[in-house]
C-alpha positions in Angstrom: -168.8 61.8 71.8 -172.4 61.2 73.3 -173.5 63.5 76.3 -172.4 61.8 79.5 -174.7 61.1 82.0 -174.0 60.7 85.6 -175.4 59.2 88.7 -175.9 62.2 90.9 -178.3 60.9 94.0 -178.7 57.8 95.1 -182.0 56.7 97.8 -182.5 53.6 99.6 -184.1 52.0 102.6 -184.1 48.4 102.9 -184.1 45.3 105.9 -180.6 45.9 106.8 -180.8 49.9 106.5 -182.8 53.5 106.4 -180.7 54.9 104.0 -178.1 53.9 101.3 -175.2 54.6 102.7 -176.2 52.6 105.7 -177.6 49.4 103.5 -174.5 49.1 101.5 -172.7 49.6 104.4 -174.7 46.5 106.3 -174.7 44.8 103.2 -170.6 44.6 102.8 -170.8 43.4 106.4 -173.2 40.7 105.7 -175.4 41.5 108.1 -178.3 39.5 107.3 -182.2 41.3 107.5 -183.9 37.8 107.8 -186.6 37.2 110.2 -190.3 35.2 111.5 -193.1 36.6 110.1 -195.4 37.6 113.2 -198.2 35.8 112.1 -198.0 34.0 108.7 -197.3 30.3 108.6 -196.1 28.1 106.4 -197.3 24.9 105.6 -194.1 23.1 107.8 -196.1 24.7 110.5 -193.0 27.3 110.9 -193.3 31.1 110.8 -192.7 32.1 107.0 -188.8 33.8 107.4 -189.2 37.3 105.6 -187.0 40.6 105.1 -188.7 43.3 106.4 -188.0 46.8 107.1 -187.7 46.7 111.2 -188.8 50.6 111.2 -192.1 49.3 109.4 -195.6 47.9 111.5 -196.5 44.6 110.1 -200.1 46.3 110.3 -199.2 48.7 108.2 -200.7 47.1 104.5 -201.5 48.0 100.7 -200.2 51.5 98.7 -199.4 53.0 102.3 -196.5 50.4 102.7 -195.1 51.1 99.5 -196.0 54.5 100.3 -193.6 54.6 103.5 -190.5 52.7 101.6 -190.5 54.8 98.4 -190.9 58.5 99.1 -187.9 58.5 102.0 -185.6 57.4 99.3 -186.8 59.7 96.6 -186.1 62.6 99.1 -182.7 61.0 99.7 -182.1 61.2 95.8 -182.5 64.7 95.4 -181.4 65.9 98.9 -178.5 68.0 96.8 -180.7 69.7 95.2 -181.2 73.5 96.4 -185.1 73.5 96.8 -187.2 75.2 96.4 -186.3 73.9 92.7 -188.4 73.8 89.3 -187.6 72.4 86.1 -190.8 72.3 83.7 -190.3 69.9 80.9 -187.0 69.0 81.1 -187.2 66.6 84.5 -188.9 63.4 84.6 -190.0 60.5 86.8 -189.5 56.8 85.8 -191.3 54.4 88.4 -190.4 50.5 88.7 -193.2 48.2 89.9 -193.7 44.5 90.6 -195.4 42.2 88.2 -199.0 41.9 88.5 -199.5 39.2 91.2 -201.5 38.3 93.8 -201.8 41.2 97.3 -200.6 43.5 95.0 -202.3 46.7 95.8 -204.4 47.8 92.7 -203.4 51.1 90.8 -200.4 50.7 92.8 -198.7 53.1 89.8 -201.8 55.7 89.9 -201.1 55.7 93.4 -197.6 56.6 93.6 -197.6 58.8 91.0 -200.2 60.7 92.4 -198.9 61.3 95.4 -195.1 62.1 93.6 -196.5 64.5 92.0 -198.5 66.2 94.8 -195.2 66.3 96.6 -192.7 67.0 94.0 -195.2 67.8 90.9 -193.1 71.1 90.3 -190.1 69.1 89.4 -191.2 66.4 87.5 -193.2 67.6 84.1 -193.5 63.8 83.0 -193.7 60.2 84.5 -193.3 56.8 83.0 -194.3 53.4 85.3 -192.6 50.0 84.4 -193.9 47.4 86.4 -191.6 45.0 85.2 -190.3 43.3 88.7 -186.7 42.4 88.9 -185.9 44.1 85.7 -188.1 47.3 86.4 -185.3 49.6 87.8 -183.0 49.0 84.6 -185.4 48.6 82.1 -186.4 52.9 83.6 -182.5 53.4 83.5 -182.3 51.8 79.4 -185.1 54.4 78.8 -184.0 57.4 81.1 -180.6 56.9 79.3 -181.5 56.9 75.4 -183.5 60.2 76.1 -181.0 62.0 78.3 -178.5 61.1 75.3 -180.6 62.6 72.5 -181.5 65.5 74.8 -185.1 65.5 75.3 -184.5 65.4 79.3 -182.0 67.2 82.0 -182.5 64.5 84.7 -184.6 61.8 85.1 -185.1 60.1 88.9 -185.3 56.5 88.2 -187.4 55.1 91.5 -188.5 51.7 92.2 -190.2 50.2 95.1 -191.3 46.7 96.3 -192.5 45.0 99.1 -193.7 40.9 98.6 -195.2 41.0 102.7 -199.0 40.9 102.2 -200.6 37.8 103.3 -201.6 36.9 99.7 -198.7 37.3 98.2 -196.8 35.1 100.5 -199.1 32.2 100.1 -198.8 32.6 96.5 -195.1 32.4 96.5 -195.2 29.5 98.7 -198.1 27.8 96.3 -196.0 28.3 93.7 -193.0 26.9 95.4 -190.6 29.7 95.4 -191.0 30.5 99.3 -187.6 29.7 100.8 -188.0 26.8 103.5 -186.5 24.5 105.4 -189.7 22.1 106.3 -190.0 19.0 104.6 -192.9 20.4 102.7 -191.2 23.4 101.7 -188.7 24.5 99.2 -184.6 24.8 100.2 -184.1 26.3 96.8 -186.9 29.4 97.1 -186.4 32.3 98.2 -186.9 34.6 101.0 -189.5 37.8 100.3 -187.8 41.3 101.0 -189.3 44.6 100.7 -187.7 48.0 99.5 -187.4 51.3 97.9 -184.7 52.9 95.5 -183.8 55.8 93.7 -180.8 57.3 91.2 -181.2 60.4 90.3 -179.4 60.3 86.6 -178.5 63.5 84.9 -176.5 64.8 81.8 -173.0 65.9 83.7 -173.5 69.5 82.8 -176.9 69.9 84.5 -175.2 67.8 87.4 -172.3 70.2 87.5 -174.7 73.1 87.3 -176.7 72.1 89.9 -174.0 71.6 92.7 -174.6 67.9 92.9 -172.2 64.8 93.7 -171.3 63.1 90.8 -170.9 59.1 92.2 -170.5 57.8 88.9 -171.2 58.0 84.9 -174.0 55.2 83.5 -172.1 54.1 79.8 -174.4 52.0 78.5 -177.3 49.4 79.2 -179.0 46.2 77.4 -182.5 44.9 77.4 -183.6 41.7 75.7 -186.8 39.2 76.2 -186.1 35.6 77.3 -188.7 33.2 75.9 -187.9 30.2 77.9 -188.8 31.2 81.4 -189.1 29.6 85.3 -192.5 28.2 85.3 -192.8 26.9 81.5 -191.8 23.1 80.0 -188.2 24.9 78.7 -184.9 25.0 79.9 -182.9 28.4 80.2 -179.8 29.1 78.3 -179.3 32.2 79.2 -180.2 33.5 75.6 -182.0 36.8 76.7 -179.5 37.6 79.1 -176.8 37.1 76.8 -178.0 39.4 74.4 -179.0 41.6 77.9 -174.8 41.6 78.4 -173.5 41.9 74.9 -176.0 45.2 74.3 -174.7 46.4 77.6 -171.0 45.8 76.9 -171.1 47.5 74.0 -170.2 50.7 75.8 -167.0 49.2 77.5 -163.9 51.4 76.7 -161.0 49.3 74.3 -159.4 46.7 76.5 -160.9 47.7 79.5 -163.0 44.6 81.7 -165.7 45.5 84.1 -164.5 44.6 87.1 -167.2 44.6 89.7 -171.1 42.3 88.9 -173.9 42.9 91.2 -177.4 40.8 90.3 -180.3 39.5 91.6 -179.5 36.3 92.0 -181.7 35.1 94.8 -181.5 31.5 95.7 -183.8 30.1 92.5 -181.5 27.7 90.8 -182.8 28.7 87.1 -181.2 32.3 87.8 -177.8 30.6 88.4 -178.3 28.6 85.1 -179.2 31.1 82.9 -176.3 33.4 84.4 -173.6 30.6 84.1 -174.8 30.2 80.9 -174.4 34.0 80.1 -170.6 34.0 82.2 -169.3 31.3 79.4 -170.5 33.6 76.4 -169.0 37.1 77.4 -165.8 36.1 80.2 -163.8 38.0 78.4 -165.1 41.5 78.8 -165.0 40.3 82.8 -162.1 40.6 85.0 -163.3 37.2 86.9 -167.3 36.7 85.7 -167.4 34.4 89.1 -167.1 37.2 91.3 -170.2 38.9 91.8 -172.3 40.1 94.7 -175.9 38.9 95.2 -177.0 40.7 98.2 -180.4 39.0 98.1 -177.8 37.0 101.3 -178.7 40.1 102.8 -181.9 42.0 102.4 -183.5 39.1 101.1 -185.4 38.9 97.0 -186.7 42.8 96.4 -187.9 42.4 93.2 -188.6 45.6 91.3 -185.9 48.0 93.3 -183.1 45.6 93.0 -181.4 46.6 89.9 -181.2 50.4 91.4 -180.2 48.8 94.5 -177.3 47.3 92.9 -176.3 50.5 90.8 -176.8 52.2 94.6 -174.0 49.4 96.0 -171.6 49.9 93.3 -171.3 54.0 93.6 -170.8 53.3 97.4 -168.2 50.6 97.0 -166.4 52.8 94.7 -166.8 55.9 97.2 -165.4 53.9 99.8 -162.7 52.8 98.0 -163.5 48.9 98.2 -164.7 48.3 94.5 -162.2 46.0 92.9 -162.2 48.8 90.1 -163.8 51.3 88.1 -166.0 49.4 85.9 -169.3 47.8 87.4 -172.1 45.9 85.8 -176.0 45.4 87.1 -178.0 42.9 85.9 -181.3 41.7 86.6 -184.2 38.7 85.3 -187.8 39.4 85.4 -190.1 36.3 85.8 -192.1 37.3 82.7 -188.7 37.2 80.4 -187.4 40.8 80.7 -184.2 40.8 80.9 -181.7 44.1 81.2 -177.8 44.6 82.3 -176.0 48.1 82.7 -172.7 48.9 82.6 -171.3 51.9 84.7 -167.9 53.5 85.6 -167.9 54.8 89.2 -166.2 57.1 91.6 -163.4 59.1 91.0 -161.9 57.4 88.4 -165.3 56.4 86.2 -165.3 60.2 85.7 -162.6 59.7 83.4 -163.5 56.8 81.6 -164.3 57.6 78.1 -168.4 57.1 76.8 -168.4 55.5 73.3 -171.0 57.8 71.2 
């Protein structure tokens, strides 16, 4: 049997909340974050409608921004840990980034990194940055996972962070027609541009259970694949990458179990309801009902690069609090550039005794 390894600190802060608990509790209320911009316009003549973080100054721009929404939920991760706490060469660092775009800060990954490891440099002996947007967080987790399992690590903090609020960026989005709308000039089927910061602190169970800390769920398996016909190019999407995304994933679901709970970043864009309907038809069967899903982009609006996390984060709450229609969850996510990755997790209580295939 292959070493388990659990979920044992989550982190968030996003527009509906300062902390996880409190986002996935804001987020199963559908509260909704949505809001004017306080200065940029779109070409309707209305005020751009964003998700920001309300504890956040609009003034406040660049690394500093991603700054203030990653390191409060990297501190939330590892608040069970006894401190101070050293682990040299056996704890690592996995950062998810945006896409390389337009107002995107530059060395944004030198950045962070630089100041995670003047802050917690004592914990972390290596780092890894995957600026991969939407499929950032579980593209880290696929690679945190395969060396946890063969033992090179103890505990990896997957982090991701990601804010689409500078001016440039925003004008971008809307030049490229993905800025949600309701003008005449302006797109219904866009999106509307959140910001956030996640973290999962993942661990082989023994270290976990060694350290004290909370187990909130076990991570089974994951899947990453490359989709070549992508939003923005003369193709349609089938849903091939993400197919093969699910199948790699569901590889590690127990004999005759389903997963029972789907969480993605399905954001408004019509191509990321194809390609997932697409995806539903080819693997239904290993899904309790493959229509029920939650996309709580509703809520906090599109944040890119920590979504997947934040989805793995809303799964280990729903299970906590005893409203996950069951033990098995799934995360999946779509990045514009073709990544595509899906992980499958058994949380709470029960996930702890769901067998993990080797």
């Amino acid at each position: 049997m292959a070493e388990r390894v659990v979920i044992a600190g989550i982190g968030a802060a996003t527009a509906v909340g300062r902390g996880a608990w409190e986002s996935a509790a804001a987020v199963r209320a559908g509260i909704s974050g949505f809001a004017q911009h306080p200065y940029m316009i779109d070409t309707a003549g209305e005020p751009m409608r964003v998700a920001m973080a309300p504890w956040l100054d609009i003034g406040l721009q660049g690394v500093e921004r991603f700054d203030a929404l990653l390191m409060p939920v990297i501190e939330e991760a590892l608040a069970g840990l006894a401190a101070p706490r050293t682990a040299p060469g056996r704890w690592a660092i996995a950062l998810a980034l945006p896409e390389p775009r337009p107002g995107l800060p530059e060395d944004l990954a030198r950045e962070l990194l630089a100041r995670i490891d003047h802050r917690w440099g004592a914990l972390f002996a290596s780092a890894a940055a995957f600026d991969a947007g939407h499929a950032a967080g579980l593209l880290g987790m696929h690679a945190a996972l395969a060396k946890l399992r063969a033992g090179q690590l103890d505990a990896c903090l997957v982090a991701g962070v990601e804010s689409y609020l500078a001016p440039e960026t925003l004008e971008w989005l809307e030049e490229r027609d993905q800025l949600h709308g309701a003008g005449p000039l302006n797109n219904a089927w866009g999106f509307i541009p959140g910001e956030a910061g996640a973290a999962l602190l993942l661990a082989r169970e023994d270290v976990a259970r060694g350290e004290g800390l909370l187990v909130l769920g076990t991570l089974l398996s994951s899947g990453t694949a490359f989709e070549p016909k992508r939003i923005k190019t003369e193709t349609v999407c089938l849903g091939e990458g993400l197919t093969a995304a699910f199948r790699a994933a569901l590889e590690g679901l127990p004999a005759g179990a389903k997963v029972s709970d789907i969480y993605c970043d399905m954001n408004g864009e019509p191509y990321r309801a194809d390609e997932f309907g697409f995806t539903a038809l080819r693997t239904k069967e290993r899904f309790e009902s493959a229509s029920d899903f939650v996309a709580p982009a509703d809520c906090w609006g599109d944040v890119g690069a920590a979504g997947g996390l934040l989805h793995i984060v809303l799964a280990c709450t729903a299970a906590a609090k005893g409203y996950a229609n069951g033990p098995l969850a799934m995360a999946w996510a779509s990045a514009e550039a073709g990544q595509r990755a899906a992980a499958l997790l058994a949380c709470g209580a029960q996930g702890g005794a769901v067998a993990v295939r080797s």
